[in-house]
C-alpha positions as a printed Julia matrix, in Angstrom:
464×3 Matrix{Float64}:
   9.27  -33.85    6.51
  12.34  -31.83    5.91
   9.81  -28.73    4.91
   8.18  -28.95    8.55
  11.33  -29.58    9.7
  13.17  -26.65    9.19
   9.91  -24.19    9.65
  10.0   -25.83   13.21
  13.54  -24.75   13.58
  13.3   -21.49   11.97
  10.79  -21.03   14.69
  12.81  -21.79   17.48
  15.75  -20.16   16.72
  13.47  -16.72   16.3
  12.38  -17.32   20.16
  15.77  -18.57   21.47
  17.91  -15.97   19.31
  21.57  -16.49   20.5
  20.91  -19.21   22.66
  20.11  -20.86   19.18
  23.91  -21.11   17.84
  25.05  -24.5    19.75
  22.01  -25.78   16.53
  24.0   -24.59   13.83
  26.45  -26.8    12.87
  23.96  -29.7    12.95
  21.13  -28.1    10.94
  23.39  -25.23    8.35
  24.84  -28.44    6.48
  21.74  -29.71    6.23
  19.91  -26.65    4.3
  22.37  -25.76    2.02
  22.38  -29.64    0.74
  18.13  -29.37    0.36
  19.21  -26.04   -1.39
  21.61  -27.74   -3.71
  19.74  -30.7    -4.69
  18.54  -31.66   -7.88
  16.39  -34.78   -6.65
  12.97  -33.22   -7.32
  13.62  -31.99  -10.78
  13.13  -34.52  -13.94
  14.23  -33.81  -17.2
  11.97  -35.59  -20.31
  14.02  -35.09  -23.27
  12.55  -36.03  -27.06
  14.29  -39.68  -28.47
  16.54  -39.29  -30.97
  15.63  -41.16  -34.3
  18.4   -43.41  -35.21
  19.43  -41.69  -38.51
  19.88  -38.48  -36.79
  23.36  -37.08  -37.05
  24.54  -34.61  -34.79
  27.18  -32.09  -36.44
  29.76  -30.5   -34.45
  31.46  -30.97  -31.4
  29.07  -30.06  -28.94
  29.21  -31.96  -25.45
  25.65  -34.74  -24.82
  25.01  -32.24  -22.1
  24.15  -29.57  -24.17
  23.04  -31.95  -26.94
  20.28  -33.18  -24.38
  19.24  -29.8   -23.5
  18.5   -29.65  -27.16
  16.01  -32.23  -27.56
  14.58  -31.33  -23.74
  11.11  -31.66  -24.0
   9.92  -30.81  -20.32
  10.75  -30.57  -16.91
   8.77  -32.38  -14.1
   9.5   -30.92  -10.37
   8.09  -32.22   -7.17
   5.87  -29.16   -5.64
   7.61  -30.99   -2.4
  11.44  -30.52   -3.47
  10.72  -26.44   -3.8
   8.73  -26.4    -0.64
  12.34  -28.17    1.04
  14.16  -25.55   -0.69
  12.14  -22.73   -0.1
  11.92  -23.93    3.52
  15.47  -24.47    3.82
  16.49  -20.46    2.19
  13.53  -19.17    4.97
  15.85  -21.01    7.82
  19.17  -19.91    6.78
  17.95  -16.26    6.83
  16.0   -16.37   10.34
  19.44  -18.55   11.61
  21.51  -15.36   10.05
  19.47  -12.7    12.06
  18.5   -14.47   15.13
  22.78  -15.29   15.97
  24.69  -12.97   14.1
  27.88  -13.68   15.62
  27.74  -17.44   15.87
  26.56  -17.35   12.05
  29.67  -16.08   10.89
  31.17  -19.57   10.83
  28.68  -20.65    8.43
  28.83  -17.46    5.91
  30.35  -18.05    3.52
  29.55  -21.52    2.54
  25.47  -19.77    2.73
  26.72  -17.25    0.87
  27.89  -19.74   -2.16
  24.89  -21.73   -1.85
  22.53  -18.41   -2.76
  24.99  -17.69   -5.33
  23.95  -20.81   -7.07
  20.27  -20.51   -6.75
  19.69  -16.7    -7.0
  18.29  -17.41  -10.35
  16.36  -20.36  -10.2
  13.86  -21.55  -12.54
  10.93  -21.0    -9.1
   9.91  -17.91   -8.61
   9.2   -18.99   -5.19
  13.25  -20.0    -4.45
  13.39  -16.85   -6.14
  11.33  -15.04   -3.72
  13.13  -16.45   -0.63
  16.58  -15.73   -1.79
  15.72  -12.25   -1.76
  14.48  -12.09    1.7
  17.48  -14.33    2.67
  20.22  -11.84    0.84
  18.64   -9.04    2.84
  18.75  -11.04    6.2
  22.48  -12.03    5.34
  23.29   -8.26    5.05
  21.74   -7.26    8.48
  23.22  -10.06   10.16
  26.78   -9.17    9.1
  25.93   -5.73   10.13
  24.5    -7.01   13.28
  27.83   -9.13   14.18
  30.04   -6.36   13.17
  28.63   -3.83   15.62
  28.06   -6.53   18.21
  24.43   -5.13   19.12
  21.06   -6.79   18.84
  19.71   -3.32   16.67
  21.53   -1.91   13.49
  22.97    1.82   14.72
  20.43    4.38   13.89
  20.93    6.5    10.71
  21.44    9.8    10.27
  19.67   11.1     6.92
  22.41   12.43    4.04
  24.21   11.41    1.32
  27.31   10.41    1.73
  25.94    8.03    4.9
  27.42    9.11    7.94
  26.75    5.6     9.55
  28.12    3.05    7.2
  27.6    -0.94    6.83
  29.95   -2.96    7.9
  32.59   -4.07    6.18
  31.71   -7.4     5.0
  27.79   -6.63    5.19
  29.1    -3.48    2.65
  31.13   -6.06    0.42
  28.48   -8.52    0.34
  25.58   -5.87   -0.56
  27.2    -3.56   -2.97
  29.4    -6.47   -4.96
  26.71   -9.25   -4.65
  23.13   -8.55   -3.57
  22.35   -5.59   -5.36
  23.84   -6.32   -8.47
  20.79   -9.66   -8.08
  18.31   -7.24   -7.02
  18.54   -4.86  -10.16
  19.14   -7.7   -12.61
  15.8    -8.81  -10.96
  13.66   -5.93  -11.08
  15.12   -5.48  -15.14
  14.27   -8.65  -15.92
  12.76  -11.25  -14.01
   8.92  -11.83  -15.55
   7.29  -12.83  -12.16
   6.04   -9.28  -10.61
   6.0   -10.74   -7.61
   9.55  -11.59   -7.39
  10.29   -8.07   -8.35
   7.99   -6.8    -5.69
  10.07   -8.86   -2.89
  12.78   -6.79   -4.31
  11.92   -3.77   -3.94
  10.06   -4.16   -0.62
  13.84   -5.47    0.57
  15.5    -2.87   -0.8
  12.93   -0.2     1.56
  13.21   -2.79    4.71
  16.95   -1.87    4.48
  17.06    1.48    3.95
  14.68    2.22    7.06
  16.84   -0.22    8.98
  20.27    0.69    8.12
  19.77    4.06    5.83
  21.6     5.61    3.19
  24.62    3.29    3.79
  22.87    0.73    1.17
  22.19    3.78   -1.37
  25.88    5.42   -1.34
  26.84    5.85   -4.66
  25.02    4.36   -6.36
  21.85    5.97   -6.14
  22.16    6.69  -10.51
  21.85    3.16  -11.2
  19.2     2.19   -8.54
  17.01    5.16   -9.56
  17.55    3.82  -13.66
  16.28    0.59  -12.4
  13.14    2.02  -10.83
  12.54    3.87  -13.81
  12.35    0.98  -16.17
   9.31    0.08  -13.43
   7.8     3.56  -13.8
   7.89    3.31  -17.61
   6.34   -0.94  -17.51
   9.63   -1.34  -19.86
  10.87   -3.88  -17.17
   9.74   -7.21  -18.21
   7.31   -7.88  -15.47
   5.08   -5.3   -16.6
   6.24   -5.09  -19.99
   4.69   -9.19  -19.79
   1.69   -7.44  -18.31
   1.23   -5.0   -20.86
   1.1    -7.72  -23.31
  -0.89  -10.31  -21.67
  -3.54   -7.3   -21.52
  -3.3    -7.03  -25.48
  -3.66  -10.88  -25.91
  -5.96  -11.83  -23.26
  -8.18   -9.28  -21.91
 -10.46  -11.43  -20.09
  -7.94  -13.93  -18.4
  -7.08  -13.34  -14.79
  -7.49   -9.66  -14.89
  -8.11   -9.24  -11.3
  -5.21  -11.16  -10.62
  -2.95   -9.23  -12.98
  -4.28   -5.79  -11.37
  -3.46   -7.31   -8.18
   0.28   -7.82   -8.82
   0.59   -4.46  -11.01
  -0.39   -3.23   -7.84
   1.87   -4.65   -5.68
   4.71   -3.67   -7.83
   3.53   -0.06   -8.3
   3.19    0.15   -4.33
   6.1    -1.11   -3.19
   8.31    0.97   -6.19
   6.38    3.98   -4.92
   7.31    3.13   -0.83
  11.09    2.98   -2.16
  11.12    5.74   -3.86
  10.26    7.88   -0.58
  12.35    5.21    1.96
  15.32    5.97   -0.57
  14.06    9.93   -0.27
  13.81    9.74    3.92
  17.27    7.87    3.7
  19.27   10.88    1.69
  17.33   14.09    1.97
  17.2    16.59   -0.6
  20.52   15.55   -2.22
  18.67   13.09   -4.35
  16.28   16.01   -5.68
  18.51   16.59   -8.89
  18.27   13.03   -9.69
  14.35   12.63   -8.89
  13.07   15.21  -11.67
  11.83   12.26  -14.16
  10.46   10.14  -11.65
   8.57   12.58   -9.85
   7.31   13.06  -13.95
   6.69    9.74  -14.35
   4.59    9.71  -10.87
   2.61   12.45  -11.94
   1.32   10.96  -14.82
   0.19    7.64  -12.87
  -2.17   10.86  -11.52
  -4.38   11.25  -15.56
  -7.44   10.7   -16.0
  -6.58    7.59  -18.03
  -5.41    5.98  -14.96
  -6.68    3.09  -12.65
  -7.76    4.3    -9.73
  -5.48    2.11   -7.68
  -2.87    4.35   -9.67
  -4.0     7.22   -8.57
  -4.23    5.84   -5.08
  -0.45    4.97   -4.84
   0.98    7.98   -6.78
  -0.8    10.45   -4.79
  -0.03    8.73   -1.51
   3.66    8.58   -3.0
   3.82   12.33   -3.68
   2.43   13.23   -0.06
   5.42   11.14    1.33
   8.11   13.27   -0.91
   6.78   16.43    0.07
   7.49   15.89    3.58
  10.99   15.08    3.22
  11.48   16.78    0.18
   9.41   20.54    0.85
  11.97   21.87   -1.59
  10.12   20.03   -3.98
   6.39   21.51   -3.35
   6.96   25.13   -5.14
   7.3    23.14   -8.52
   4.79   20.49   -8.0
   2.62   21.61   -4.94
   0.7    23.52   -7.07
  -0.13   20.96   -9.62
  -1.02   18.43   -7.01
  -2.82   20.08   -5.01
  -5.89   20.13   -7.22
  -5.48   16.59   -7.57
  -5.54   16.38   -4.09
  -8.58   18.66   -3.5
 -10.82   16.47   -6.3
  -9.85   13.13   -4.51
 -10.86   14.13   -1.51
 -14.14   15.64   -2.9
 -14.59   12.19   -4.69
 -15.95    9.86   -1.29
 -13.39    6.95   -2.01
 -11.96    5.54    1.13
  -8.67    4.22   -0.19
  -8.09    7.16   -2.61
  -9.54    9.39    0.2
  -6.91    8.31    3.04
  -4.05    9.44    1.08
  -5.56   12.85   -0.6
  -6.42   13.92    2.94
  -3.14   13.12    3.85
  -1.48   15.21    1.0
  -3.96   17.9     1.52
  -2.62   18.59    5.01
   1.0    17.89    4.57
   0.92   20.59    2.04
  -0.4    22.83    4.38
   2.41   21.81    6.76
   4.85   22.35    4.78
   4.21   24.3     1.69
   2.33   27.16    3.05
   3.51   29.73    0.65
   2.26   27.56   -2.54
  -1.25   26.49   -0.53
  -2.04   30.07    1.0
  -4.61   31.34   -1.6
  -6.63   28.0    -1.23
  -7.03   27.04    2.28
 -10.69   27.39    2.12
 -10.98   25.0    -0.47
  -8.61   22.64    1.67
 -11.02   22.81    4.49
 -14.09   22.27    2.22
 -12.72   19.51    0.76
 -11.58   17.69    4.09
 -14.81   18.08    5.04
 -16.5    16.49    2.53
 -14.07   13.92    2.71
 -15.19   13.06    6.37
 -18.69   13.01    5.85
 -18.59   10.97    2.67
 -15.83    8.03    2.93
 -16.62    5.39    5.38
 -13.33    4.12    6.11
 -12.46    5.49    9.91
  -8.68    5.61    8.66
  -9.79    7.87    5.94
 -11.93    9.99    8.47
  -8.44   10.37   11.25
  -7.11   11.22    8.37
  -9.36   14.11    7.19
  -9.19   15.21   10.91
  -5.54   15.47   11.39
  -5.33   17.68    8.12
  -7.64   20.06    9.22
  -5.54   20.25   12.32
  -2.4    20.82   10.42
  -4.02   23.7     8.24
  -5.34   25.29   11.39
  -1.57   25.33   13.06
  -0.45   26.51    9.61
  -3.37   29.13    9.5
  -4.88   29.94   12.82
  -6.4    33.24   11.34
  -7.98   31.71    8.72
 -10.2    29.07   10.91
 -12.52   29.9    14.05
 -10.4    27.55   16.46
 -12.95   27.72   19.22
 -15.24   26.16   17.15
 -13.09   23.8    14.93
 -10.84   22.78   17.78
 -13.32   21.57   20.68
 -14.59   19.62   17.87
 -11.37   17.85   16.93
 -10.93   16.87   20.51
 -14.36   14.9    21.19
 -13.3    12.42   18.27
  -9.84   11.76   20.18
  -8.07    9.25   20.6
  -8.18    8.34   16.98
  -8.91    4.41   16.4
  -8.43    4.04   12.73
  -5.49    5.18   11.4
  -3.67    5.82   15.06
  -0.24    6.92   13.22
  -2.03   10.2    13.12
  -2.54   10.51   16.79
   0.77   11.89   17.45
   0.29   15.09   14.82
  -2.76   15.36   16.62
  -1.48   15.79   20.09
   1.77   18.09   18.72
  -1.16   20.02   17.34
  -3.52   20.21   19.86
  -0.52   21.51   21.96
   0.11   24.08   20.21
  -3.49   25.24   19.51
  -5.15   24.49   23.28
  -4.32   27.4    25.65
  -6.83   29.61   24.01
  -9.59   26.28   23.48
  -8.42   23.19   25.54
  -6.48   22.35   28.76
  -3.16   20.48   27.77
  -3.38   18.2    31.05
  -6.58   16.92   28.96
  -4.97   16.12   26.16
  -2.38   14.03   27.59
  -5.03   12.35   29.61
  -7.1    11.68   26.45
  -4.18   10.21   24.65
  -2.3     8.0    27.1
  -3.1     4.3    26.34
  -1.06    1.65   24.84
  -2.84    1.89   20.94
  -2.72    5.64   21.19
   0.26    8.19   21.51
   2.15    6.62   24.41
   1.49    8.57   27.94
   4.99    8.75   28.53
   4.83   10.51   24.68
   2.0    13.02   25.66
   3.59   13.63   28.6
   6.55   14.71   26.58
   4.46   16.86   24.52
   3.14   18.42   27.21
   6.46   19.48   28.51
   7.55   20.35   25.6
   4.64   23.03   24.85
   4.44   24.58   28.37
   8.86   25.33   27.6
């Protein structure tokens, strides 16, 4: 009951928001007692034989723990507590200021718990910590969104005060203890998905200084040295036949979410973190070998794209050993693996023109082949918007009146729409000798597509 209870509430404080706080003081008491309790968890300990003699002057507490011989816990009692750890966070974020009152006495109760035998209280203390950091940010600037952020190291928007005392002295100290050593990969995936939801929220402010030990962290992931995929690794060895689609699954969601961070952290800072992002962009190349999954190469590949964009000083070193990578992937009719080569292919064009220059052709071949062969319409807007990008980058090199007329009778794109607003900033640019602009913007206004008000923008923006 207390489960439902407090998912009801967690509810309707999201819908209410501030209008919520006058519930607090009844219902914070009561989730940090479900989060303290110990009602649900049985110890069975061994009996001692009556000519046993215990040496030393150990306490019975720790002389019980010796003869423990299991631990029984109520599915129910974790379900409260997991419940409970959801609330407190949504409570945090939905009334900020109100929540203040309550802090600290939250903040103690997570302190006991962050390590908990479940990795599902596990799980939720990590979204919690990052809702507890946001909503101290949130009071602090008195605002219902964090202040945007300005990309650079050192951050010229900082956290708060307490939300910067909290994170740097508490939280992420937890988080890279976790992602060194907890054994439950998806624990370690919360993690690191937390540690991206906060830097596109609030930006470089949670990477500061110390970007050296967050990056030695993520390197133990890229190497499988941190126990969650070290256990992997070994499971593999034992027991090659149990759960292996399960196992890939998590590996997976690890790998994907360590390669998001390592761009969010990269759009956060800029190109001051280059120096410090030489081995892991080595370690991400070889997730690219032959001897790879293919999942692998999915992630690394759309990882690499990413860094290029807001790292182009990066491409002369590595643009040329991706993009054949890039150009065989594409060539290769997976959708998945497809999406994201497409994607590099044309972000290299956009912004590595010197390195790409000599192989355009190629690029266009390969997009090509790309769009007739995958399925996936996401992969195929994909494959389209590259082309565009090489033919802004290279209008000599491509018959626009042809190519370009033929772009615009598969717009709007409906698969992957993110793509729809290169394609009208392209389009722009290329129309006046192929296309009207005032079609354009009528072809993309729509709520699922670039916004009107957006193409509109565009518009104006090409005819200045």
């Amino acid at each position: 009951m207390s489960e439902a209870g407090y998912s009801y509430f967690a509810d309707i404080a999201k819908l209410l928001g501030a209008d919520f706080a006058p519930m607090l003081g009844k219902l914070v008491p009561l989730l940090i007692k479900s989060c303290m309790s110990q009602e649900g968890v049985n110890k069975e300990f061994e009996k001692k034989k009556q000519d046993d003699i215990s040496l030393g002057s150990g306490s019975d507490e720790e002389e019980d723990d010796d003869n423990l011989k299991g631990i029984n816990v109520r599915t129910a009692f974790l379900d409260e507590k997991t419940a409970a750890l959801h609330a407190m966070g949504l409570f945090s974020i939905s009334c900020p200021k109100a929540f203040l009152a309550h802090m600290e006495n939250c903040i103690k109760t997570l302190e006991l718990v962050w390590n908990y035998f479940s990795e599902t209280v596990r799980f939720q203390v990590v979204q919690t910590y990052q809702e507890f950091v946001e909503s101290l940010n949130l009071a602090y600037y008195n605002t219902e969104c964090h202040p945007k952020p300005i990309q650079g190291l050192p951050p010229k928007v900082q956290l708060a005060p307490d939300a910067k005392k909290l994170y740097f002295d508490v939280v992420l100290p937890h988080y890279l203890h976790m992602i060194r050593t907890d054994e439950d990969r998806e624990v370690v995936g919360k993690v690191l998905e937390s540690i991206s939801d906060l830097c596109n929220s609030v930006g470089a402010a949670v990477i500061d200084t110390q970007l050296p030990q967050i990056l030695e962290c993520l390197q133990l992931l890229l190497d499988r040295k941190a126990d969650c995929l070290k256990q992997s690794s070994e499971d593999d060895e034992e027991e090659e036949e149990k759960d292996e689609d399960e196992d890939v699954d998590h590996d997976e969601l690890v790998l994907g979410n360590l390669f998001d961070l390592l761009h969010d952290i990269a759009a956060a800072c800029g190109e001051s973190v280059i120096p410090l992002y030489k081995k892991p962009l080595e370690s991400i190349m070889k997730y690219m070998k032959p001897s790879h999954a293919e999942s692998d190469w999915v992630s690394a590949i759309g990882c690499i794209a990413e860094l290029f964009k807001d790292l182009p000083s990066i491409i002369p070193e590595y643009g040329p050993r991706v993009l054949p990578l890039a150009i065989k992937y594409c060539n290769m009719g997976r959708n998945e693996l497809g999406h994201n080569a497409t994607y590099c292919v044309g972000i290299l064009a956009e912004c590595g023109k010197a390195v790409v220059t000599p192989h355009v052709n190629d690029m266009l071949q390969a997009l090509k082949n790309a769009y007739e062969m995958c399925k996936s319409q996401e992969t195929k807007d994909n494959a389209l918007s590259s082309i565009l990008r090489i033919i802004v980058s290279f209008p000599d090199k491509v018959p626009m009146e042809i190519v370009v007329p033929a772009v615009f009778t598969n717009i709007p794109l409906n698969g992957d729409i993110m793509e729809n607003a290169n394609v009208a900033k392209s389009l722009m640019l290329l129309s006046p000798d192929c296309i009207a602009p005032t079609a354009i913007s009528h072809r993309l206004q729509g709520p699922d597509q670039v916004h009107g008000e957006r193409a509109a923008d565009l518009h104006q923006s090409h005819r200045r």
